[in-house]
N, C-alpha and C positions, 0 to 999 in steps of 0.2 A: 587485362584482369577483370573477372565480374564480380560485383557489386552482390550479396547475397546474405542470404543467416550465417552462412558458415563462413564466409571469407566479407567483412565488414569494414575491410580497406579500401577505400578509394584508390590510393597509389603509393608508390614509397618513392619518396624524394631522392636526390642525389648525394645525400647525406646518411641513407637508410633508416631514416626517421619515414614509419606507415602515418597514416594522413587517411583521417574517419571522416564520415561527415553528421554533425553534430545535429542529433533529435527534432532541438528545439527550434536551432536556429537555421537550420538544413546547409551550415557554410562550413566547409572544410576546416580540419582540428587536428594538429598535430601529436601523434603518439603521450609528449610530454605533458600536452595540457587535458588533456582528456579524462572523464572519470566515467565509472562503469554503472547506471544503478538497473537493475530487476524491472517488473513489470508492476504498475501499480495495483492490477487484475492478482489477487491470490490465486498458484497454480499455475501461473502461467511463466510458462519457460522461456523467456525472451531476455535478449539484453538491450539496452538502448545508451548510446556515447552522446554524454553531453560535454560541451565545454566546460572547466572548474570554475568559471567564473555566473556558471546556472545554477548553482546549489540553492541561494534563494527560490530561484523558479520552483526548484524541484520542490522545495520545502511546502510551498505555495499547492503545486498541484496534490501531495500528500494530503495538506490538508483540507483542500475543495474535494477531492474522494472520497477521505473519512465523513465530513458530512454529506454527503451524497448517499452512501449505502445505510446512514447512519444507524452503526452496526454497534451493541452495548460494549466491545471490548475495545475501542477506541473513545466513550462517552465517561464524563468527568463526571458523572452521577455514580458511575459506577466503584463498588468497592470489593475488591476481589477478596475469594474465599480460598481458603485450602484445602484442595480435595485431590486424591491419589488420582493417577493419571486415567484419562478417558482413551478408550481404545479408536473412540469415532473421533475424536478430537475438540470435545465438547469442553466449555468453562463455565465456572459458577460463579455466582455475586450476590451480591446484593445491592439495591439497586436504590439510590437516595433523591431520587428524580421525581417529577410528576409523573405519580402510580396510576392518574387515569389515562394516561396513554398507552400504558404497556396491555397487549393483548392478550388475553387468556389465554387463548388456545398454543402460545409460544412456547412449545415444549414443555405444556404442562408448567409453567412456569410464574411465581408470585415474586412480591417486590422484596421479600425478605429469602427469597428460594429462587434466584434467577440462574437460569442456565441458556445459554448459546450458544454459537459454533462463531469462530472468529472469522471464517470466510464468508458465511451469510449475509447476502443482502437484506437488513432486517428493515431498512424504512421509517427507523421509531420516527416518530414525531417528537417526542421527549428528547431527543439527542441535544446533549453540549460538549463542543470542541473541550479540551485540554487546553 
């Protein structure tokens, strides 16, 4: 059997329990303890099996990403607005952070008129976790 995107079984026991090998830990996981999460890359169509016993982990690597791209739709400055839906996928706020970070030229964008794209690597320097 190979190893692959489309077939992400190691092997199946003699029990018919399939048997992954785990993300994190790269040690074989049994069908039962296994959880499935996405890719932390928006857009990207991947899966990855970790052990249920990585969800810490996982939480962990969530949030050293979120600040990493620190992008305003994950930032606790932020304070979302209601606006009918955008066709490019764009969101509004308003923005309660330090205003001398946020860059002008950001889509046209002030600290009482913020808008940005939630997959954008924006960089703020302003960024605070949740």
């Amino acid at each position: 059997m190979v190893l692959n995107e489309k077939n992400p079984i190691l092997f199946i026991d003699n029990y018919g329990i399939a048997w992954y090998k785990c993300h994190a830990s790269q040690k074989p996981i049994p069908a039962t303890e296994v959880i499935i999460f996405g890719s932390l890359i928006p857009n990207l169509n991947v899966k990855y099996y970790y052990h249920n016993s990585m969800r810490e982990y996982r939480k962990i690597q969530v949030k050293e990403f979120n600040e990493f791209e620190g992008n305003c739709n994950t930032c606790k400055h932020l304070v979302r607005v209601k606006h009918p839906k955008d066709i490019n996928g764009f969101l509004y706020g308003k923005c309660n952070g330090n205003g001398d970070m946020l860059h002008p030229l950001l889509y046209n964008s002030s600290l009482d008129n913020l808008k940005f794209h939630p997959d954008d690597h924006m960089d703020m320097k302003c960024y605070g976790a949740r």
